[in-house]
C-alpha positions in Angstrom: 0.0 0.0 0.0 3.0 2.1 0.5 3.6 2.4 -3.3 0.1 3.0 -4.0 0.0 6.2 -2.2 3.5 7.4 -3.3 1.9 6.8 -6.7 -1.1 8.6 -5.8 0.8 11.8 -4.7 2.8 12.0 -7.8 0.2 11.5 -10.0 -2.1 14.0 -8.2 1.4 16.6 -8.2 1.7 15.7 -11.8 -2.0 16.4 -12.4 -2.5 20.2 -10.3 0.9 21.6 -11.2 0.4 20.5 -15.0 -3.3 22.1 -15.0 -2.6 25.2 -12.9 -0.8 26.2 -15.5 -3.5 27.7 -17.0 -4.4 29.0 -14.5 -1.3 30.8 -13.1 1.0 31.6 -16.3 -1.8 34.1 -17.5 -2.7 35.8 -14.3 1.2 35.8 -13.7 1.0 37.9 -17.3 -1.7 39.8 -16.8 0.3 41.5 -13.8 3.1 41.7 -16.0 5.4 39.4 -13.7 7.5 39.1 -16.4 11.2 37.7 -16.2 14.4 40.3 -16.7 17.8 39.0 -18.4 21.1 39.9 -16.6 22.9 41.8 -19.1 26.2 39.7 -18.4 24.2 36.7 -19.8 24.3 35.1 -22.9 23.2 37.8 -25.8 20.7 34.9 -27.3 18.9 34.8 -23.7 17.4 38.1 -24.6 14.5 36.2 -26.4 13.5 35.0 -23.2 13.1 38.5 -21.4 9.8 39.0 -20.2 8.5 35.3 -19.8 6.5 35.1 -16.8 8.5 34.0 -13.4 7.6 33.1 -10.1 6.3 29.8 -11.7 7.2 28.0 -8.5 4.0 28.7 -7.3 2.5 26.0 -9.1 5.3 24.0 -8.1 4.6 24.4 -4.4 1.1 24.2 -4.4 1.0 20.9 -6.6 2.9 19.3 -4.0 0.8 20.7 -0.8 -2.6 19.6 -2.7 -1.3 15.9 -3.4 0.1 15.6 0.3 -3.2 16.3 1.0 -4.7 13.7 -0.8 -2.0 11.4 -0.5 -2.5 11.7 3.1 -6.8 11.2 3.1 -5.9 7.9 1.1 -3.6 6.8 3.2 -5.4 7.0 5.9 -8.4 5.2 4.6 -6.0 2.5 3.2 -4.2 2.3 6.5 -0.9 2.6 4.6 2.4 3.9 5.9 2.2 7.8 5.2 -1.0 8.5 7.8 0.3 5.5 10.1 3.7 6.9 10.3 2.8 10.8 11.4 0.8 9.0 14.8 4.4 9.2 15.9 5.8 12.5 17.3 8.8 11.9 15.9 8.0 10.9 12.3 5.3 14.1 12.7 7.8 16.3 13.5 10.4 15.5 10.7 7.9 16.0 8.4 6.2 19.3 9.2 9.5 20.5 9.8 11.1 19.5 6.7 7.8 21.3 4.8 8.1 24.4 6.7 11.8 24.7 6.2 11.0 24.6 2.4 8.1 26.9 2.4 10.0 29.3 4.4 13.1 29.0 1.4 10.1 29.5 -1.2 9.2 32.2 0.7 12.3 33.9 0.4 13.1 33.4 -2.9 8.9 34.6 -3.1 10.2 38.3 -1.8 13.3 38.3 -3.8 11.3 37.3 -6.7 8.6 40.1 -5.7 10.9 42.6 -5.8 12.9 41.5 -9.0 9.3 42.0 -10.7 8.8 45.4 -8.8 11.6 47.2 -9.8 12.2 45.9 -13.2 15.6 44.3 -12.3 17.5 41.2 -12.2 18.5 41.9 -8.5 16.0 41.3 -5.9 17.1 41.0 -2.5 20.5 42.1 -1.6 23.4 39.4 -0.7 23.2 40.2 3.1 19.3 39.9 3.7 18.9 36.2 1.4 21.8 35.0 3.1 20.5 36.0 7.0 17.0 35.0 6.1 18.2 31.5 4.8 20.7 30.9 7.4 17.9 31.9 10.0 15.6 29.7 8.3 18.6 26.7 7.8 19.3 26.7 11.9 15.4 27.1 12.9 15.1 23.8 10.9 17.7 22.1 12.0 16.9 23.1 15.7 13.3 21.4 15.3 15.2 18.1 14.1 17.3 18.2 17.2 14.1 19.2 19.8 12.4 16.2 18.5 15.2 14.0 19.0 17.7 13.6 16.0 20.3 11.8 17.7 22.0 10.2 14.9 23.1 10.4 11.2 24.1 7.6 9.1 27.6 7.1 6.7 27.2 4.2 4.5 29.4 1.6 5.3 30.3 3.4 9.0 27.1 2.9 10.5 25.3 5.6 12.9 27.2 8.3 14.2 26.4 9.9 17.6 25.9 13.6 17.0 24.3 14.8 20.2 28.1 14.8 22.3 31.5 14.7 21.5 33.4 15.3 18.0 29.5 14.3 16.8 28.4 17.6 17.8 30.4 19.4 14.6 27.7 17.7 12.7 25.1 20.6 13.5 27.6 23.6 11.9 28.4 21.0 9.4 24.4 20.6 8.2 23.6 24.6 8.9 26.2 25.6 5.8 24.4 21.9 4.0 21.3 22.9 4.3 22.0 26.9 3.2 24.8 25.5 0.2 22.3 22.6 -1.2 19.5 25.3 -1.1 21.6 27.8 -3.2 22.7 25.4 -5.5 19.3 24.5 -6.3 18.7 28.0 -7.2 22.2 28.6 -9.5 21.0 25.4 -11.3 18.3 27.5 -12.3 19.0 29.0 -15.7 18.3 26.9 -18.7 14.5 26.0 -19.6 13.8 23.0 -17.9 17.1 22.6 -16.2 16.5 22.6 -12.5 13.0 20.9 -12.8 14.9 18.1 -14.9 17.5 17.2 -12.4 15.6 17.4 -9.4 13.1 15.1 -11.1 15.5 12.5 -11.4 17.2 13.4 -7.9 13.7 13.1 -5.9 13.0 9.9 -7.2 16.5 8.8 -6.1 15.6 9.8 -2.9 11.7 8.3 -3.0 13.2 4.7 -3.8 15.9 5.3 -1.2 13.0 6.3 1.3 10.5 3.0 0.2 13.8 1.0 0.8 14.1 1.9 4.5 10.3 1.7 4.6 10.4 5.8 5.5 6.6 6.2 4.4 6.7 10.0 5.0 9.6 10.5 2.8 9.2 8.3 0.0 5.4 9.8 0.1 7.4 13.7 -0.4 10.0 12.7 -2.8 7.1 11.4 -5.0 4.8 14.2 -5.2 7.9 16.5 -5.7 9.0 14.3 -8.5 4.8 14.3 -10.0 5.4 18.1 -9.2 8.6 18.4 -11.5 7.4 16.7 -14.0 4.0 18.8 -14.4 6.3 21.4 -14.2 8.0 20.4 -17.0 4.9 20.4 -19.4 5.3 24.4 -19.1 9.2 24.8 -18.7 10.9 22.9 -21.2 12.3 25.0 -23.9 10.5 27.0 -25.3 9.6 27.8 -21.2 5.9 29.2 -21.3 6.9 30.3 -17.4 10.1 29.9 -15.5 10.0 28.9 -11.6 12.2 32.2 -10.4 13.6 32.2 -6.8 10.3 30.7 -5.6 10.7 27.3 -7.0 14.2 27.4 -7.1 14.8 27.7 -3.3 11.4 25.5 -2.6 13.3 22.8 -4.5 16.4 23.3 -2.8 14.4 23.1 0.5 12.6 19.8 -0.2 15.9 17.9 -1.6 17.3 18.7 1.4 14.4 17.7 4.0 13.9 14.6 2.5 17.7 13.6 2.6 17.2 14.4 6.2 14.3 12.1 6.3 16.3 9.3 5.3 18.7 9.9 8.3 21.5 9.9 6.0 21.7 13.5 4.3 25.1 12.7 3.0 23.7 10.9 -0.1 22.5 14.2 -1.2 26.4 14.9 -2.1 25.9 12.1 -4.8 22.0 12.3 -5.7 22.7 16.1 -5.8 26.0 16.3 -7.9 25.1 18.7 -10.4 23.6 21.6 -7.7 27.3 20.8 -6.5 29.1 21.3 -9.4 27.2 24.4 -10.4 27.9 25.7 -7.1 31.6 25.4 -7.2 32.1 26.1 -10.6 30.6 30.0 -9.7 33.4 29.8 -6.9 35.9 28.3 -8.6 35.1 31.5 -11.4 35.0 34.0 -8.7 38.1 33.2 -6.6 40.4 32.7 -10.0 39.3 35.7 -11.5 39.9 37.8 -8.1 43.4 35.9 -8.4 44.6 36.2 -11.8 42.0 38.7 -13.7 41.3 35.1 -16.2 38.4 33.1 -16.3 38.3 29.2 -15.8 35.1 28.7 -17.6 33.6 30.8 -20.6 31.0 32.0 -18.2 29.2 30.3 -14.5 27.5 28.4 -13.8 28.8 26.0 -15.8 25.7 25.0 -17.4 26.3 28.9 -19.5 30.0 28.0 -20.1 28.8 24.7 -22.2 26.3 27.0 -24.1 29.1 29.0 -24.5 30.9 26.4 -26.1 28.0 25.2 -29.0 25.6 23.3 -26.8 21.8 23.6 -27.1 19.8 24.0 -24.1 18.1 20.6 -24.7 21.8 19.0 -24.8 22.4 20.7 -21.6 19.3 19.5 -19.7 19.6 15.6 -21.0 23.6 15.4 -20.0 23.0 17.3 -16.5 19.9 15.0 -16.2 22.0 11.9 -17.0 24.8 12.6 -14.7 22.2 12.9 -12.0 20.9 9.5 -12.7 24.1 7.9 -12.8 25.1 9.5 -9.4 21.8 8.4 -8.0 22.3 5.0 -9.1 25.2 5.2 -7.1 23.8 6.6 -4.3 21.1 4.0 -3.9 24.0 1.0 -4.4 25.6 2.6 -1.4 23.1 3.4 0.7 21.4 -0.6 0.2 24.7 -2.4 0.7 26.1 0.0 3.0 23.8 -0.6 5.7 
């Protein structure tokens, strides 16, 4: 019954994000929430100016309707997902990890808001995103530890102790893992169909990881994010009808990373979430070389630009970033089953 309502809440995610499309993508143009092009970016981007954003809306709503549901038919089923949240514990993983991620989409929401309301690429500044996610990062992680995270689990090491000792540099450890992962997310964001691609294949690493351990909760979430990607998709592969802005962005970011937690191993996220790594670094890598030597590693960062830089197509992009992911994942789930 377990896979029944995973299926159920990906379907239904699938379903509502695909059909609020058209719904949201006009009333998003009739207030002229259109998206602006850094000038920095590549000239043939230009095209896409004015394409409405804060599409992430339909994102996060697809996946709090089929919760819902998945939830009502679990509960009539008697399946895992309703069972599971009787427990404190369980209950308190989960509506922490969903408020941690609303609260990211939330941000990215404002910055988003602004973007649109000042007719700028630059919503808010460095300083407030990064003390309103850190803020929101240690809130979430100090819910996981009031309601008794005591452990975290390294495949092939077993469960490590992190409420005393050297276990205890696991909290600043996941505060700058939860903020990093959640920005990554959001750098991955610049191709049509990019982001929702690889987090598509990424969650449902992460809901057959879940259904593994028998994590009802989590492999429940991962599925209606994936359903939600995918109806996302309809609308954002190229040529994007709406793009997901900061909103879905950071809300993606926020959900990968609560439901790595939910596996009580959020170290698999390294592999499951390779290329929201290697975006991340190749912008420092960039950053740091060009401070040092006034040269640039890579045509232009993220590196998903620097390959359109070098002939790529969008599409070729997406299906290579979206392959690697798989192929991590793969790994991932190898280590994670035999490394118990």
């Amino acid at each position: 019954m377990r896979n029944i309502t995973a299926i159920v809440a990906a379907v239904v995610a699938f379903v509502c994000t695909a059909l609020l499309g058209f719904v949201v993508i006009p009333y998003l143009r009739k207030l002229k929430f259109g998206q602006t092009i850094l000038e920095i970016g590549p000239k043939w981007h230009e095209s896409k100016k004015g394409t409405p954003t804060m599409g992430g809306i339909m994102i996060i709503l697809g996946v709090l309707v089929s919760l819902v549901c998945a939830f009502g038919q679990s509960a009539i089923s008697g399946s895992d997902f309703a069972s599971e949240l009787k427990s404190p514990f369980n209950l308190s993983v989960f509506i922490s990890g969903m408020v941690m991620a609303l609260g990211m989409g939330a941000i990215g929401f404002f910055d988003d808001y602004i973007k649109v309301l000042k007719k700028r690429n630059l919503g808010l500044t460095a300083k407030q995103k990064t003390f309103l996610q850190l803020l929101v990062s240690a809130l979430y992680l100090m819910a996981l530890a009031l309601c008794g995270v005591k452990t975290t689990n390294i495949p092939f090491i077993g469960d490590i102790n992190i409420t005393n000792g050297a276990g205890l540099i696991f909290w600043p450890i996941a505060l700058m893992f939860v903020y990093g992962f959640t920005n990554a997310v959001n750098l991955t964001d610049g191709l049509d169909g990019l982001a929702s691609s690889v987090t598509l294949v990424g969650s449902c690493a992460l809901m057959l990881i879940c259904g593994y351990f028998g994590i009802g909760h989590g492999n429940v979430t991962a599925a209606a994010l994936a359903g939600a990607c995918a109806g996302f998709i309809v609308w954002n592969s190229k040529p994007a009808k709406v793009f997901m802005g900061d909103t879905g962005s950071m809300f993606l970011g926020g959900m990968m990373v609560a439901i790595s937690f939910a596996t009580g191993r959020p170290i698999i996220l390294l592999l499951v979430g390779i290329v929201y790594l290697t975006e991340a670094f190749s912008v420092m890598l960039q950053v740091a070389y060009y401070k040092k030597t006034k040269k640039r590693i890579f045509k232009m960062a993220p590196i998903h630009h620097h390959f359109e830089m070098c002939g790529w197509s969008e599409e070729r992009v997406v299906l290579v970033f979206s392959l690697i992911t798989l192929s991590a994942s793969i790994i991932a789930i190898f280590l994670t089953v035999f490394g118990k």
